[in-house]
C-alpha positions in Angstrom: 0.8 34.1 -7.8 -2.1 32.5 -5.5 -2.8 28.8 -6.4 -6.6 29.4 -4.8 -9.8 30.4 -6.5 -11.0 33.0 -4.2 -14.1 32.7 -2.3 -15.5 30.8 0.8 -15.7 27.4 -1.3 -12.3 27.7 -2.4 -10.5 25.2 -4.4 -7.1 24.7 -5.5 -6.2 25.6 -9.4 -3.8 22.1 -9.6 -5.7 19.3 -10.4 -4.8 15.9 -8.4 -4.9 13.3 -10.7 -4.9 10.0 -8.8 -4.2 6.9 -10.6 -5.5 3.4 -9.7 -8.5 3.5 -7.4 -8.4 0.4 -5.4 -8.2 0.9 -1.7 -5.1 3.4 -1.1 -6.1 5.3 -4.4 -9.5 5.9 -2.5 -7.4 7.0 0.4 -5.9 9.9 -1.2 -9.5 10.6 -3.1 -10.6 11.2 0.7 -7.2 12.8 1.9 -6.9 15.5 -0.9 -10.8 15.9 -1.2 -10.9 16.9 2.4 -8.3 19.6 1.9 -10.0 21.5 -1.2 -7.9 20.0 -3.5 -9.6 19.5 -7.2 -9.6 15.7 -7.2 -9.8 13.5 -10.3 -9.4 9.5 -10.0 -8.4 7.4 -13.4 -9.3 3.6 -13.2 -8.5 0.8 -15.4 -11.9 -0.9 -13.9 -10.2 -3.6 -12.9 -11.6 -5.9 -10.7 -11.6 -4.6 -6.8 -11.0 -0.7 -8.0 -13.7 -0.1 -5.4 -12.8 4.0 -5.7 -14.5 3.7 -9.3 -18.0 4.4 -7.2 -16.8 7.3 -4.9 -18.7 10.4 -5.3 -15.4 12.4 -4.1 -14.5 13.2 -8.0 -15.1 12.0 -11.2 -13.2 9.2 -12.3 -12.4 8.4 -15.8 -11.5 5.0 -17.6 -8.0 5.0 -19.0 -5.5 2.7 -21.1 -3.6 -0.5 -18.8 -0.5 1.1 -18.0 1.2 -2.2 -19.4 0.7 -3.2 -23.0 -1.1 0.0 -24.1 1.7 2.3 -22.5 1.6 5.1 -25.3 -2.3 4.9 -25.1 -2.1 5.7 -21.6 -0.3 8.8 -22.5 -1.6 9.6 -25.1 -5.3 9.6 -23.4 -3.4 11.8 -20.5 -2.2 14.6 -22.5 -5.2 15.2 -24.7 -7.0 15.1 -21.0 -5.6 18.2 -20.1 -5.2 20.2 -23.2 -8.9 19.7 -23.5 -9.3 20.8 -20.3 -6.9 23.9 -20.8 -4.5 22.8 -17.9 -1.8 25.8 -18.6 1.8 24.6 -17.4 1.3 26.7 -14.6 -1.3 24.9 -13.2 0.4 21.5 -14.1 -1.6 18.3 -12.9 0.0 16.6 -9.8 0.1 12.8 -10.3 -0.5 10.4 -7.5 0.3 6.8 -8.4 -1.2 4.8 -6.2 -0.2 1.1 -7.5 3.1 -0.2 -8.7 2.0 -0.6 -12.6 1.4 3.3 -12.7 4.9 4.3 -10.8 6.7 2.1 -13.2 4.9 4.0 -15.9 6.0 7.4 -14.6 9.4 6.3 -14.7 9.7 5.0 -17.9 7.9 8.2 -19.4 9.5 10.8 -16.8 11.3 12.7 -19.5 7.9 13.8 -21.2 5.5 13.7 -18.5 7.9 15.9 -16.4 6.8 18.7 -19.0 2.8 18.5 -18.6 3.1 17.0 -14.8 4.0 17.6 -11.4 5.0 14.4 -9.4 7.6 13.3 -6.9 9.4 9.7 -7.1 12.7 9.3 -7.8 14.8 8.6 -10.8 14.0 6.2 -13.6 16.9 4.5 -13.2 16.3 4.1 -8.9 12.5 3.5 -9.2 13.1 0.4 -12.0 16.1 -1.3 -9.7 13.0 -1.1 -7.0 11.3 -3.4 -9.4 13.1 -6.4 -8.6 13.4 -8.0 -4.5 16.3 -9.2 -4.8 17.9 -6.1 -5.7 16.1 -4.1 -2.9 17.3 -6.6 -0.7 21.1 -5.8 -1.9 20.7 -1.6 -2.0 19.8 -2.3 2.1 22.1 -4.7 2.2 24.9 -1.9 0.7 22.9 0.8 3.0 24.4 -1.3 6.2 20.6 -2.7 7.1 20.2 -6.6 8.2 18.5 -8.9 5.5 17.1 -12.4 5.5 19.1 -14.7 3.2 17.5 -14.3 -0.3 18.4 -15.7 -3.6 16.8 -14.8 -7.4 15.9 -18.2 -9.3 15.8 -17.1 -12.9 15.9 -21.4 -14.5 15.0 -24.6 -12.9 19.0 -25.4 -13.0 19.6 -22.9 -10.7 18.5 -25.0 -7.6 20.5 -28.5 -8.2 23.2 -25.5 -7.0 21.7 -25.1 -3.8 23.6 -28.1 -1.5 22.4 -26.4 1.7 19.0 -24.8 2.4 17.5 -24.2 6.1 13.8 -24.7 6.0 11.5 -23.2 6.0 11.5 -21.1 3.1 9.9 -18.3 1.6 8.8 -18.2 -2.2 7.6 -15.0 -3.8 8.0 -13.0 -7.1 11.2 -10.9 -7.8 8.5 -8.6 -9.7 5.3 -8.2 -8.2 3.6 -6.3 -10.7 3.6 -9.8 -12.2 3.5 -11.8 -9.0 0.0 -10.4 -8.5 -1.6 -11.5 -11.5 -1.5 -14.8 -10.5 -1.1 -14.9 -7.0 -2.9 -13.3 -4.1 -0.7 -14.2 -0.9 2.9 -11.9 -0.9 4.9 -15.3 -0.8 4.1 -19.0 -0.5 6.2 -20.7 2.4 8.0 -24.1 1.7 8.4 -26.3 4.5 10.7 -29.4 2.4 13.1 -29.5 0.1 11.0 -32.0 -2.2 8.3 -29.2 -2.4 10.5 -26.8 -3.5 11.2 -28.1 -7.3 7.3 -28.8 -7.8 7.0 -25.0 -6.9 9.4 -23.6 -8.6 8.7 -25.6 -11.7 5.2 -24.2 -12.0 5.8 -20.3 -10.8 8.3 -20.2 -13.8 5.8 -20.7 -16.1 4.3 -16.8 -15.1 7.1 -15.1 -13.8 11.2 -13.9 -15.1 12.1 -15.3 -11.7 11.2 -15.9 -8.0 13.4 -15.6 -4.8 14.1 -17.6 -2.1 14.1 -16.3 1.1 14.9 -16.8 4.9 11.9 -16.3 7.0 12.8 -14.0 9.9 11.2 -15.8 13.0 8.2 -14.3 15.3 5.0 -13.3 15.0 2.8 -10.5 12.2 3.0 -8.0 15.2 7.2 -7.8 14.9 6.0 -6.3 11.4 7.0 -2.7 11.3 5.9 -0.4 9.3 7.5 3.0 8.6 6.3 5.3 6.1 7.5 9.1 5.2 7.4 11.8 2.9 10.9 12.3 1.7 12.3 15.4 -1.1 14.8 15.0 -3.8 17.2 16.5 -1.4 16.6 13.8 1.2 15.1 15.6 3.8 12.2 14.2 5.6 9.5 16.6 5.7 7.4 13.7 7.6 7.0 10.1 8.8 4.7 7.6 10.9 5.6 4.4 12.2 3.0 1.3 12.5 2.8 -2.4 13.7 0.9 -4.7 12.3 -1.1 -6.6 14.5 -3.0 -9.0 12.2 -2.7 -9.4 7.9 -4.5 -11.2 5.3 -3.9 -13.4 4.4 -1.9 -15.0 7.4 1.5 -14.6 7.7 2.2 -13.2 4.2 -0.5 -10.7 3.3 -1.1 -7.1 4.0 -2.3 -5.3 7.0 -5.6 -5.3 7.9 -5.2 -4.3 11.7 -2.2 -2.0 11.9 -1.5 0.4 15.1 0.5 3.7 15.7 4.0 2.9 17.4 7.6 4.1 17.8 10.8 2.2 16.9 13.1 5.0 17.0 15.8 2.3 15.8 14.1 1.0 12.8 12.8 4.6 12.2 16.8 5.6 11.7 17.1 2.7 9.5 14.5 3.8 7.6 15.9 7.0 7.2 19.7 5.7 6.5 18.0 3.5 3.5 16.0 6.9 2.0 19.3 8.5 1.8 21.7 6.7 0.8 19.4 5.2 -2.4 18.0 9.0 -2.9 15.1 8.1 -2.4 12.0 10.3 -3.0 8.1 11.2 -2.6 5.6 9.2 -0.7 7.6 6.0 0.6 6.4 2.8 2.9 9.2 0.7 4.1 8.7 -2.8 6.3 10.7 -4.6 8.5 10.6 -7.2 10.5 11.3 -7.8 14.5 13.4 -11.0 15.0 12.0 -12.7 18.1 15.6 -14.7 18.5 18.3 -11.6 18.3 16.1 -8.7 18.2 17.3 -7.4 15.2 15.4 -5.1 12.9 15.3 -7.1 9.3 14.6 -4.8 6.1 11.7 -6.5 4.4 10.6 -4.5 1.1 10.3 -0.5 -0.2 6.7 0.6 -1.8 7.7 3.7 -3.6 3.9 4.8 -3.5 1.1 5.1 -1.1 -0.1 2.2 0.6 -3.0 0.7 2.1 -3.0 2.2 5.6 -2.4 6.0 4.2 -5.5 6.6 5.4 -4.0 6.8 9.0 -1.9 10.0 8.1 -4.9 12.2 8.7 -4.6 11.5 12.4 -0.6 11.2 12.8 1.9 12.5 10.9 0.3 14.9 8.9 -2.2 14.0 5.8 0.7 12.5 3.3 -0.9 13.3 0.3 -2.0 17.1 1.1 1.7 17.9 2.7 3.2 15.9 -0.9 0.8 18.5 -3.2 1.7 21.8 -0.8 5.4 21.1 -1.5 4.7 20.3 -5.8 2.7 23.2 -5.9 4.3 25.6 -3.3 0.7 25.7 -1.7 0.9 26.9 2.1 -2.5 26.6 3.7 -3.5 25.7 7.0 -5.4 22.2 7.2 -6.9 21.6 10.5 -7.3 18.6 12.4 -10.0 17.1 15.1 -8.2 14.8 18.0 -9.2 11.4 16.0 -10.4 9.1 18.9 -10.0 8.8 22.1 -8.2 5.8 22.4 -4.7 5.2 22.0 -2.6 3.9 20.3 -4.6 5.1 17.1 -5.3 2.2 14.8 -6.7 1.2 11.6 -8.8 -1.8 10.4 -10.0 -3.1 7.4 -13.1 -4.6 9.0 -13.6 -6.6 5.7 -10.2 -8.7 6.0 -10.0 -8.9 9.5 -13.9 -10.1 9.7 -12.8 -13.1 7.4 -10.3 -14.4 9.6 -13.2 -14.6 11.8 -13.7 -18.2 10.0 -9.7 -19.1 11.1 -10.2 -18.8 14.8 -10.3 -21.8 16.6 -12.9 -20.1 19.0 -15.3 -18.3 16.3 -17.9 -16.8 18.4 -14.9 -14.4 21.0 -13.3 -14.0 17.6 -16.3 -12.0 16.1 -17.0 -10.2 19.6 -13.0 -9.2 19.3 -13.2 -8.2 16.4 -16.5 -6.1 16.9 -14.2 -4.6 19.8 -11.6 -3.7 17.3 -13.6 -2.2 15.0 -15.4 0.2 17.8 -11.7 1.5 18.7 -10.2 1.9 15.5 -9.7 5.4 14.9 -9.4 5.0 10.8 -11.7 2.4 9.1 -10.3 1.5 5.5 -13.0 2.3 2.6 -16.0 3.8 5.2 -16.9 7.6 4.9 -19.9 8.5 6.3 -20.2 11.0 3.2 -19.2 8.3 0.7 -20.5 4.9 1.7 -20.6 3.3 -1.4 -16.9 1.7 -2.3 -17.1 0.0 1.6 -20.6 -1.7 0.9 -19.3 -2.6 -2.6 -16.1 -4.3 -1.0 -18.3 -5.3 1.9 -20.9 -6.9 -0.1 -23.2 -6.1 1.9 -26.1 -7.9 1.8 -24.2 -11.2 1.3 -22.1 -10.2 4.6 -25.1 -9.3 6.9 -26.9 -13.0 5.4 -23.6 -15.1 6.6 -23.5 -12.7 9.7 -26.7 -13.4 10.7 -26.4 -17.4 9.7 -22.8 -17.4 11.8 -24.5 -15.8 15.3 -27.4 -18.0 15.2 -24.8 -20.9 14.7 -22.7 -20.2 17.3 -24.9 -18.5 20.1 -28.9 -18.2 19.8 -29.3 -21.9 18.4 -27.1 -23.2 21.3 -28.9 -21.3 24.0 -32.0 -22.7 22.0 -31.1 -26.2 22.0 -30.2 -25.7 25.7 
């Protein structure tokens, strides 16, 4: 049977239902909205779910997917019986922060019955949970890994005679990690900081780990991303280098670019595989600038920030995810992005604040204007849908400290000159 309601202004009988609408959840708003899929976001309204004022879909208000687990469900179900969702036209889910894949997995057995989704099992997705276990399944897959260690008590670290500093610090959970903290890991530069640390991170978290850092630069960051079936096959992947994060060092992308790393690529691959590995999937690695040696980094089993990118390479992730859930095959056309290559993405509102880090502020901002011009893929602006970019952006504040920073650094000098 045809999954379409006929007519010129078709639209797909599945429903996506897309859960957590900060910036990736607004991503696959976009992605699936653009291809005629039926589109619905759910939002905590947490702070930052800038998605919450798209006018792609309707978004509803549901249950924390911690501490109110069965409410969440609950809420869910009644959703689409009220809304006379037949199992034939099951709901695909799209979890687009690690709070709501961790709820799939724990409710797979039931939701499997009213749902379509695609992550893998319970049991994978929640070793996945912890770092120091990811680091071990690549590890047992063959890949390289920095030295890391889980601290679960204080007593732990008298044990540890001989550590090379620096060091990296960071959650073994970071569902929990983030609560508290916004940077992916704090870096430790002496041994007489590290107890301090520890001491206090303890207080909020099961455990932290301790980690080698992998030496070079953000841009030996690689990214590599793919859309992977229960069978393991690959149905498609992108690769992309980071060329600046935020925060510094240990934060996400906010200036990424298409590349190839056929190596890591295969790496990537040989990790899927041998941990069965499933649905969308964003794996990162690091370069090391001293042996050249691809490091495995960390899995998101989920879309990510940059997702947004897949509509120019690689095939729109979201779209190609619900065509093999639903055993939809339509044709989804694509423009040549930009004329500049590589193609690259920016988030213009991260990258613009480490305007205020630059040693030389005023070719900082005139780069990053630069930047901007040539990205091909700007994170939260649609021309259609400008509202979640000003509300990140906040606007008016932004163009009052723009304003205040060229007069600063230009027109007042040139005056007093």
């Amino acid at each position: 049977m045809s999954n379409l309601i006929k007519g010129e202004n078709y639209k797909l009988n599945n429903p996506a239902f897309i859960l957590g609408l900060f910036d990736p959840g607004l991503a696959v708003v976009h992605l699936l909205a653009d291809a005629k899929v039926n589109v619905i976001g759910f939002s905590t309204f947490s702070a930052g779910e800038i998605g919450v004022y798209t006018r792609k879909c309707k978004v509803h208000q549901i249950p924390y997917p911690i501490g109110r687990e069965d409410a969440l469900l609950d809420f869910l179900l009644k959703f689409i019986q009220d809304n006379n969702w037949t199992s034939l036209y099951r709901p695909v889910l799209f979890p687009t922060t690690d709070l709501f894949v961790y709820w799939i997995a724990e409710n797979e057995d039931i939701l499997k019955k009213y749902f379509l989704f695609e992550q893998p099992s319970k049991e994978i997705t929640l070793l996945f949970k912890n770092k120091n276990v990811q680091s071990q399944l690549a590890l047992n897959a063959g890949l390289n890994i920095p030295w890391t260690i889980e601290i679960k008590h204080l007593n732990d670290l008298p044990h540890l005679e001989k550590l090379s500093f620096p060091l990296l610090v960071k959650g073994a959970d970071s569902t929990t990690w983030k609560k508290n903290i916004h940077e992916k890991g704090i870096e430790i530069s002496r041994k007489a900081d590290l107890e301090p640390l520890v001491c206090e991170l303890l207080k909020t978290q099961q455990s932290v780990i301790l980690q080698e850092i992998i030496p070079g630069p953000e841009s030996n960051l690689i990214e590599v991303s793919m859309i992977a079936t229960q069978k393991s096959d690959i149905v498609s992947s992108i690769t992309v280098r980071k060329i600046h994060q935020f925060p510094r060092k240990y934060g996400t992308g906010c200036l990424v670019e298409e590349s190839h790393f056929p190596e890591i690529e295969k790496l990537a691959i040989k990790f899927v595989q041998k941990n069965k590995l499933s649905g969308i999937l964003n794996m990162e690695f690091k370069l090391n600038e001293k042996n050249g040696l691809a490091y495995y980094i960390e899995t998101n089993l989920r879309s990510w920030d940059q997702i947004g990118i897949t509509r120019c390479i690689g095939g729109n992730f979201p779209y190609l995810l619900f065509q093999l859930l639903t055993d939809t095959k339509l044709p989804f056309s694509y423009k040549n992005c930009s004329k500049y290559s590589p193609i690259t993405w920016i988030d213009p509102v991260s990258e613009a604040t480490l305007i205020s880090q630059e040693p030389n502020k005023l070719n900082a901002f005139f780069t990053f204007l630069q930047r901007w011009r040539k990205s091909t893929v700007i994170n939260s602006w649609y021309w259609n849908d400008p509202v979640p970019f000003i509300k990140k952006w906040s606007l008016s504040h932004k163009i009052h400290s723009l304003i205040q920073f060229i007069w600063k650094n230009s027109f007042a000098k040139l005056h007093k000159s």
